[in-house]
C-alpha positions in Angstrom: 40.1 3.3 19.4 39.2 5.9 22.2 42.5 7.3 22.6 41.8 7.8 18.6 38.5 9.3 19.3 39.9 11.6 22.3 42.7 12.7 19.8 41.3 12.9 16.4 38.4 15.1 18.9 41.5 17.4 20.3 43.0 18.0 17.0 40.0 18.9 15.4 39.0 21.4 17.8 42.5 22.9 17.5 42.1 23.3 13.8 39.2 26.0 14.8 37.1 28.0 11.9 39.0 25.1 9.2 37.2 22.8 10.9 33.7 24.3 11.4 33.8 25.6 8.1 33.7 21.5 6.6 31.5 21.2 9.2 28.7 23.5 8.1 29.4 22.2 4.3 28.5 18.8 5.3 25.7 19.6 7.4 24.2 21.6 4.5 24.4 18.7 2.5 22.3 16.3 5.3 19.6 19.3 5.8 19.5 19.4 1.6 19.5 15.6 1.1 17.0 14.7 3.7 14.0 17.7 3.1 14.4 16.6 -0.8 14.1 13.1 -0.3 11.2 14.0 1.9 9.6 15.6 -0.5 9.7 12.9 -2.7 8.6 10.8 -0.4 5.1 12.9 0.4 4.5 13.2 -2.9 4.9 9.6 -3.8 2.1 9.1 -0.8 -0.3 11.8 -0.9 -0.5 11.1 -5.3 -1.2 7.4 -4.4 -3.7 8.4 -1.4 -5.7 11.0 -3.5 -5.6 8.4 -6.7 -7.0 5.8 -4.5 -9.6 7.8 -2.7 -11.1 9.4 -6.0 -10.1 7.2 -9.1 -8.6 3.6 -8.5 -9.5 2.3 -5.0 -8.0 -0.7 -4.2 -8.0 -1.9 -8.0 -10.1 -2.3 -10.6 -11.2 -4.6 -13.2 -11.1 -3.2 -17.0 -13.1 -4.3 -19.7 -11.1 -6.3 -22.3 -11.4 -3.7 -24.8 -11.3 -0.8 -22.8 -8.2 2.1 -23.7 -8.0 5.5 -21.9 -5.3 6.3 -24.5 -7.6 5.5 -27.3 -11.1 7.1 -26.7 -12.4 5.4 -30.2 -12.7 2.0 -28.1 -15.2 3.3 -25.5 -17.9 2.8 -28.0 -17.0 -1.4 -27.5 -15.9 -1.2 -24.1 -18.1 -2.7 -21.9 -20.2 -6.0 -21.2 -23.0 -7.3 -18.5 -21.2 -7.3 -14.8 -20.3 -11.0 -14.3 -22.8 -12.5 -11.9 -19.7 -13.4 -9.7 -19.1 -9.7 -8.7 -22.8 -9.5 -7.5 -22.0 -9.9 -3.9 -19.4 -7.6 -3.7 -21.3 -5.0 -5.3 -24.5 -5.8 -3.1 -22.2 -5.5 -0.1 -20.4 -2.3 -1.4 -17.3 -3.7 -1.5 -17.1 -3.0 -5.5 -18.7 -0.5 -7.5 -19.5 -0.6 -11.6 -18.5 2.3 -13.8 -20.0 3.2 -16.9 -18.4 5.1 -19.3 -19.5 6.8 -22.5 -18.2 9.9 -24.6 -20.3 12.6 -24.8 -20.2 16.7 -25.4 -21.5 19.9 -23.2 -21.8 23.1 -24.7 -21.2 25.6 -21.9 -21.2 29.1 -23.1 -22.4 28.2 -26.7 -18.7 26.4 -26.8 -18.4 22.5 -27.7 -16.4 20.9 -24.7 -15.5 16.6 -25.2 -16.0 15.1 -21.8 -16.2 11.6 -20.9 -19.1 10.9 -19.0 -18.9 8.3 -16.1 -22.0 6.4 -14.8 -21.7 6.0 -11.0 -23.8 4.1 -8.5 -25.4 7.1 -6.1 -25.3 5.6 -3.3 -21.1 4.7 -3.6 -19.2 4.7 -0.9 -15.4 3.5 -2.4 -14.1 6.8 -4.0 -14.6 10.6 -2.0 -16.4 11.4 -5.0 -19.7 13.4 -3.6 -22.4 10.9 -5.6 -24.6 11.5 -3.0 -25.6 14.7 -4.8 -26.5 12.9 -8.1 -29.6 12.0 -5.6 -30.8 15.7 -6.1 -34.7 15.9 -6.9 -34.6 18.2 -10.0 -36.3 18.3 -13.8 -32.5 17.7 -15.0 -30.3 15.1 -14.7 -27.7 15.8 -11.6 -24.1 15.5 -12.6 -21.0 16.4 -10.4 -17.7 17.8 -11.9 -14.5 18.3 -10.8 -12.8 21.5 -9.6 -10.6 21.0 -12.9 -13.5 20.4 -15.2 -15.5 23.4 -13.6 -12.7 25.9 -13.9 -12.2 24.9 -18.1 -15.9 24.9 -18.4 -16.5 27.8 -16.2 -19.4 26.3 -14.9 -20.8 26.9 -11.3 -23.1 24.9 -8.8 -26.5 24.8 -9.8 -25.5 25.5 -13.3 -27.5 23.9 -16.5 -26.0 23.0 -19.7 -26.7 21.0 -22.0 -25.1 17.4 -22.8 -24.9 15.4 -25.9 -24.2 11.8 -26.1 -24.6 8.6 -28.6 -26.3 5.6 -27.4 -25.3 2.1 -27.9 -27.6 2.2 -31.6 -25.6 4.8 -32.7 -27.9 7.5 -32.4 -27.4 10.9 -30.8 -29.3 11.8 -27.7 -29.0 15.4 -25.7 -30.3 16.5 -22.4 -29.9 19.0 -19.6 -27.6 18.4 -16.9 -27.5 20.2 -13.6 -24.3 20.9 -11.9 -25.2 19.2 -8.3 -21.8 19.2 -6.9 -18.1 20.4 -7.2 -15.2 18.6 -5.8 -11.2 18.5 -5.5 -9.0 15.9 -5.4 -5.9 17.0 -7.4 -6.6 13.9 -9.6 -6.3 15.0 -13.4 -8.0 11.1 -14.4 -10.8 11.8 -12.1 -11.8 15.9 -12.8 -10.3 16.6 -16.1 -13.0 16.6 -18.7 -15.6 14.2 -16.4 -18.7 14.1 -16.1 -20.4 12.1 -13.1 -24.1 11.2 -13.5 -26.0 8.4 -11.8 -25.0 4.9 -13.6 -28.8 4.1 -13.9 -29.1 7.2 -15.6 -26.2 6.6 -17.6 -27.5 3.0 -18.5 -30.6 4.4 -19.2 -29.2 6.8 -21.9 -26.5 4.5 -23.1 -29.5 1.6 -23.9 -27.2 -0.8 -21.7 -29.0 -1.9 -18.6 -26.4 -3.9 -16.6 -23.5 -3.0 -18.4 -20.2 -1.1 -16.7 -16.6 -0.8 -18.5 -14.6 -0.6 -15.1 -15.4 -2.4 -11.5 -13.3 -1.0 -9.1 -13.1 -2.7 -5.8 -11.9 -1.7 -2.3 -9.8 -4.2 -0.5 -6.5 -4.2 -2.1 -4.9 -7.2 -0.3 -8.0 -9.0 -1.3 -6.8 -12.2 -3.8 -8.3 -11.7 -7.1 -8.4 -14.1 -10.0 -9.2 -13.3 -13.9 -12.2 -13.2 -15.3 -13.2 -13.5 -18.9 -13.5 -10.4 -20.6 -12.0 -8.4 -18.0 -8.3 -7.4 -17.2 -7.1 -7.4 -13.7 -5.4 -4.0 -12.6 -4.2 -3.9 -9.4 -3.1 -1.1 -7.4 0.6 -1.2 -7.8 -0.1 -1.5 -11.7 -2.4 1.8 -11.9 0.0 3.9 -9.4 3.0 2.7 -11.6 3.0 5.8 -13.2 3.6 7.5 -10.1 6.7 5.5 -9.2 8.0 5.9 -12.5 7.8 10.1 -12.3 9.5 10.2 -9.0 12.2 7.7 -10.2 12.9 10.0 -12.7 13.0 13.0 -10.5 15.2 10.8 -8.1 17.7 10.8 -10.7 17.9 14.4 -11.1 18.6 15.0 -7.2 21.1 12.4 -7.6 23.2 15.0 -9.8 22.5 17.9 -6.8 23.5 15.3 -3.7 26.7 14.2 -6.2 27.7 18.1 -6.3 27.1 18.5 -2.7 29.1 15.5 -1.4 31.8 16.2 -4.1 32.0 19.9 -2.6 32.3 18.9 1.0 34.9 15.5 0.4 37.0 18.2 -1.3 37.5 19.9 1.3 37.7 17.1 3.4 40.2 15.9 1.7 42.4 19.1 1.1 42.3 19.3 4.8 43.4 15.6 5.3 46.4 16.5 2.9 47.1 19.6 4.3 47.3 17.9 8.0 49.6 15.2 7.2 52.0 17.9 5.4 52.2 20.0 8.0 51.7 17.6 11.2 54.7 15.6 10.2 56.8 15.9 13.5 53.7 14.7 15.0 53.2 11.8 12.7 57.0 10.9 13.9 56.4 11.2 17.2 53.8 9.1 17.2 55.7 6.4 15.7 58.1 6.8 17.7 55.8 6.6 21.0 55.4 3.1 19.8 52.5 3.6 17.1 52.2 1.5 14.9 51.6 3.0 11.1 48.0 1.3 10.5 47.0 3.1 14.1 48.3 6.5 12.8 46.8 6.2 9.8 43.6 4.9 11.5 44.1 7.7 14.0 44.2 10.8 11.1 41.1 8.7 9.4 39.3 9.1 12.6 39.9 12.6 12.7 38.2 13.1 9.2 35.5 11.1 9.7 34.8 13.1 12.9 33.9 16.0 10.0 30.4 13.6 9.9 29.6 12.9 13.0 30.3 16.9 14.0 27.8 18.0 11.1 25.0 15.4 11.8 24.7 17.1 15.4 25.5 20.8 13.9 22.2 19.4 10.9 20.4 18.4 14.1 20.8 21.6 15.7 19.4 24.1 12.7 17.8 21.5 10.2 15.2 19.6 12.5 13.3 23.0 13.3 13.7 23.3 9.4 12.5 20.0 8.6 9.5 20.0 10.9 8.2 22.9 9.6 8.1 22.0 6.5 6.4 18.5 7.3 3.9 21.3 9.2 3.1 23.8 6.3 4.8 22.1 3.3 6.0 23.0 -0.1 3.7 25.2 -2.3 4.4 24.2 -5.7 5.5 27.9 -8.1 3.2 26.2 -10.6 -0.4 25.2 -11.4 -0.1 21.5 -11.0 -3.6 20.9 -12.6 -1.5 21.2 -15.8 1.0 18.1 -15.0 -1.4 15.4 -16.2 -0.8 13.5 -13.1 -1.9 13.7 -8.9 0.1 16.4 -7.7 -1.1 18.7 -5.0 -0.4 22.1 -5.2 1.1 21.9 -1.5 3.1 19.0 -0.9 4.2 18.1 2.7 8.0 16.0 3.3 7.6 12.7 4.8 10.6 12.1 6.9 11.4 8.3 8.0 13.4 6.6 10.4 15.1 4.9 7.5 15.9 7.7 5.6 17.7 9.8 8.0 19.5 7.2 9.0 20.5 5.8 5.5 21.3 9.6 4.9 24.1 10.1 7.7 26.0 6.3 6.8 26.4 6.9 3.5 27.7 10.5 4.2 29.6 9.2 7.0 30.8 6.0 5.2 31.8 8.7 2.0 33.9 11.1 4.9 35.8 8.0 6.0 36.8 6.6 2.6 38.0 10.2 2.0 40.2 10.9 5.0 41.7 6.9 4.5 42.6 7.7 1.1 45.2 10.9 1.8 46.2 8.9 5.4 47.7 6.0 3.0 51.2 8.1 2.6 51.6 8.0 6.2 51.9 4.6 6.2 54.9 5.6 3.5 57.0 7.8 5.8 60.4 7.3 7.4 60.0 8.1 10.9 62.9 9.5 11.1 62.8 11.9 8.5 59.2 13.1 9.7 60.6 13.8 13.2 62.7 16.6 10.8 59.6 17.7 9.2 60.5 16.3 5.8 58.3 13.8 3.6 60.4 10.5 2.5 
């Protein structure tokens, strides 16, 4: 197997530019393959770490009848906390949620918002409830970044909000704007409205009621509890996963093109070697080769095409790659629009795993390609290869 490696190395470097061009093919394809699963990768984390930090935490507990699909069912939607969860919430460890439809009017224009009692004094989500603490003749709310650029409302703003209690009847007051935030989280900024869950309560005529406990520890072992659904992380993220399956997919198609374009050329070469090396396929038979190590010997050689471009990928794409994981990929679009976490920069995660899963199967793909055209040698009359002719 060295001798093969020594060889296969010598023949290679006598084929010159042939040789470095399927080369630089295959190392493109490494460079390609790794930076866009990276990307996938960082977005698959930094959506789940931004959904955590300002709309899930570590799971949550829904009301039986609560929908955010179907906003007629918020009106039914919640229920005293269960006096199990008292603890927890005591402790900080979960925090009630309280949600209500409701209206502003910003600019003389009617805007449907959803407005979400919070406890103040919160400390599960990045949301910035501490500012719902604000001493003012309104009642503090915080928005979004999302909902403040579709209003066009600013900090310190007032506008009024409209709401219907649990009787029925319609309610309005003045809301201050005590706070902005960002967290690239369309389920936690689009169309929200934060306000103190006393407060909330208080309008809503439903002391002690929430529609959604969210809790923190995520490895915690929950049970069911009547009236309320259990939605753990994995469940609420799922929508993630899904999106970047489905944008896996599509790369599949772009890393099929590129492997299909450097094995072609792969192979071509492989065929054009055995045809024109034949005296040298002879004389190694001759020597006292047998045909499985010539054939082994010529699938060496191709193979060597990966191992040659992993170090040529190594050479220009690591730089590459690192500074992308440094300043990332600005998205070409407003990703507010997507409906889902997406930051507008997203920065490649790049893993052990996947560079190494990257170069096998590319290297596993070269060898099965140069075995396949090395077969005929195993074919030829040694004899008639020492003239240069094919049997």
């Amino acid at each position: 197997m060295i001798l093969a490696i020594k060889l296969a190395f010598r023949n290679l470097m006598g084929a010159g530019l042939r040789t470095w061009l399927n080369v630089l093919v295959l190392s493109f394809s490494y460079v390609v393959i790794i930076w866009l699963n990276g990307i996938m990768k960082g977005w698959d984390y930094q959506a789940k770490n931004d959904m955590t930090h300002y709309e899930i935490g570590g799971g949550q507990y829904w009301h039986g009848l609560y929908d955010p699909y179907d906003p007629f069912t918020l009106s039914e939607s919640h229920a005293p906390i269960p006096t199990e969860f008292k603890n927890e919430i005591e402790n900080g460890e979960m925090m009630p949620l309280l949600i209500a439809q409701g209206s502003i009017f910003p600019e003389g224009r009617m805007l449907p918002i959803s407005i979400k009692g919070i406890p103040k004094d919160q400390t599960i989500l990045k949301i910035p409830t501490q500012k719902l603490d604000t001493l003012t003749d309104a009642i503090p709310a915080v928005i979004g970044s999302m909902m403040a650029n579709s209003s066009r409302l600013e900090e310190g703003e007032r506008v009024t909000i409209r709401w219907r209690d649990a009787n029925g009847t319609f309610d309005a007051a003045e809301i201050v704007i005590a706070g902005i935030f960002s967290s690239n989280v369309p389920g936690a900024e689009a169309n929200q409205v934060y306000v103190s869950l006393k407060q909330l309560q208080e309008m809503m005529l439903l002391p002690g009621h929430a529609t959604i406990l969210t809790f923190a520890d995520e490895k915690a072992q929950r049970s069911e509890v009547d009236g309320w659904v259990l939605k753990p992380k994995s469940e609420l993220t799922r929508q993630v996963d899904e999106m970047i399956k489905t944008k896996s997919y599509g790369q599949t198609i772009l890393y099929g093109i590129l492997l299909l374009l450097a094995m072609l050329a792969i192979f071509d070469t492989q065929i054009l070697s055995i045809f024109r090396r034949q005296k040298e396929i002879g004389t190694y038979v001759a020597l006292g080769y047998t045909r499985k190590e010539v054939v082994m010997l010529f699938t060496v050689e191709g193979t060597m095409h990966a191992i040659l471009a992993a170090l040529l990928a190594t050479a220009y794409g690591m730089p590459f790659l690192l500074w992308q994981a440094k300043v990332g990929w600005t998205m070409p679009v407003d990703t507010s629009q997507f409906g889902m976490a997406i930051a507008p920069t997203l920065y490649p995660i790049y893993t052990i795993g996947l560079v190494a899963t990257t170069v096998a199967i590319i290297t596993i793909t070269t060898a099965i390609v140069s075995y396949m055209p090395s077969r005929k040698i195993a074919k030829m009359n040694p004899t008639e290869a020492l003239r240069g002719k094919l049997q």
